[in-house]
N, C-alpha and C positions, 0 to 999 in steps of 0.2 A: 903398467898397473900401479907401481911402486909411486908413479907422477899424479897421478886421479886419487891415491890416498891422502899421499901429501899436501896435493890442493885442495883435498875436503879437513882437513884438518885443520890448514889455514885456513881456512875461509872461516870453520866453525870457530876459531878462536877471535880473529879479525871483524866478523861481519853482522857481530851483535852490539857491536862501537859505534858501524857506521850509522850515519844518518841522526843518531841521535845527539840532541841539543842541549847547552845548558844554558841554564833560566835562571837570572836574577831578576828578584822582582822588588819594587819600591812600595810603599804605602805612606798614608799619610802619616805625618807631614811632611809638603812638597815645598818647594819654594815658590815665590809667585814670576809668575814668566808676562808677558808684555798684554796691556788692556789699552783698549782706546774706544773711540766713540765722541759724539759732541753730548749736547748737554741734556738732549733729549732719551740717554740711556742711563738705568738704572742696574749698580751692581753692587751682588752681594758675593764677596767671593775670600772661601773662609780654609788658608792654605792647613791649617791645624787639624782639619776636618774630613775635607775635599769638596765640601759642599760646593755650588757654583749655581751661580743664578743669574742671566742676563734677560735685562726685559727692554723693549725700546717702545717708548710711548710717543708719537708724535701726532696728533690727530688733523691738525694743518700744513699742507704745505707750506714750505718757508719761501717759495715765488709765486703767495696768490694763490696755493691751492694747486697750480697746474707742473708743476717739480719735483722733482726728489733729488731737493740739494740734503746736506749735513752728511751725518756719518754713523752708520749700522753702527754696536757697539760690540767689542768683541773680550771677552776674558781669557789667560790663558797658567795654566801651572806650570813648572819645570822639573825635568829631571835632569840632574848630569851624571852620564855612565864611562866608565873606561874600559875598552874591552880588545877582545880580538877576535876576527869575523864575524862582526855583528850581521844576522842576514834579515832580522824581523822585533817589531817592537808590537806589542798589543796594550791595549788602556781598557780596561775594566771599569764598569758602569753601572750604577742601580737607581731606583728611583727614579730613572729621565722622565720629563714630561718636558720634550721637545717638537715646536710647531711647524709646519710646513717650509715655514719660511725661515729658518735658524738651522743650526745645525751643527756636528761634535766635529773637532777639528784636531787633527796630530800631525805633527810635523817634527823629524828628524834630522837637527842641523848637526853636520861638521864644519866647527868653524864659522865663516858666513854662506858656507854652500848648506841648500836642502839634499840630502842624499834619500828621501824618503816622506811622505807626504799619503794623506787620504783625509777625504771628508764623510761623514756620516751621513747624506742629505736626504730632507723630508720628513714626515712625521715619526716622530720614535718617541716609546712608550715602554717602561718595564727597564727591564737587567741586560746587559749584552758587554759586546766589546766592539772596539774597532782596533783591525788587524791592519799595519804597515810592514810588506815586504818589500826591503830595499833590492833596486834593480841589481846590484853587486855587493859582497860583502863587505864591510868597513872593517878596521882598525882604529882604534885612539878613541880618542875621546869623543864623544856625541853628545846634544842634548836634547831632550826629548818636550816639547810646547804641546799641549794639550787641554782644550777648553770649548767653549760656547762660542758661536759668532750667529750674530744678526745678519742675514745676506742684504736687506735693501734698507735705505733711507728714506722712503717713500712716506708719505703720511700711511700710517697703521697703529696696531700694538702687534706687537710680536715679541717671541725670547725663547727660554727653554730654560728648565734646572734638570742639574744629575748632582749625583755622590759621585764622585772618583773614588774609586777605591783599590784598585793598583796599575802599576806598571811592571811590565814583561818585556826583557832582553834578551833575546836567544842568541847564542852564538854557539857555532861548531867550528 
């Protein structure tokens, strides 16, 4: 009986620890993280802010109409964290008006490896997040890319803008 007290007593002190996480979170201003595109994309991207705005206008094919050579254009912010057991990052969003064919993109690198990755895809509208749970816990340092991308080069217009307005580290 004296062993059933003692393991309710530990537990009760122990087991209001476990599971829970702790959260650093970033706001703007972010740094800017890597953009590209050919010449047929247009960006507004305001690290001071979070604003982000990618549009891609190409109304002809560039072989005659029948191709989709060039390049989607994609925008991105960064964060760098140092931590210990990182298990999840989330990116905080408002105002999106993102079109079918664009879409919010986060990726979490250590070093030049991705230890973590999701994409938002398809029409999105309003406030939300996108949550990346890494398949194992990190250590060290990470950086967190986060932005807009254009999926095709096709003749169209297509793009998307959001607010970033933060990022989220959890680690236990």
């Amino acid at each position: 009986m004296k062993r059933i007290i003692l393991a309710v007593a530990v537990l009760a002190l122990v087991a209001p620890g476990l599971g829970q996480a702790e959260q650093t979170s970033y706001r703007p201003a972010y740094a800017l993280g890597p953009q590209g595109g050919d010449t047929n994309n247009t960006f507004m991207v305001d690290p001071e802010t979070g604003e982000m705005t990618v549009i891609r206008h190409q109304l002809a094919g560039i072989s005659g109409g029948l191709g989709c050579g060039g390049s989607g254009g994609f925008a991105n912010f960064k964060v760098n964290h140092s931590g210990t057991n990182i298990r999840e990052v989330s990116v905080q969003y408002q105002d999106a008006v993102i079109d079918p064919y664009t879409w919010i993109n986060v990726g979490v690198r250590q070093g030049t490896e991705y230890v973590g990755t999701w994409v938002q895809r398809g029409l999105t509208t309003g406030n939300g997040q996108v949550r990346v749970l890494l398949a194992k816990p990190v250590s060290g340092d990470i950086e967190v890319w986060f932005g807009i991308q254009v999926s095709s080069a096709c003749p169209n217009i297509d793009g998307g803008t959001a607010l970033f307005t933060a990022v989220h580290v959890f680690e236990n």
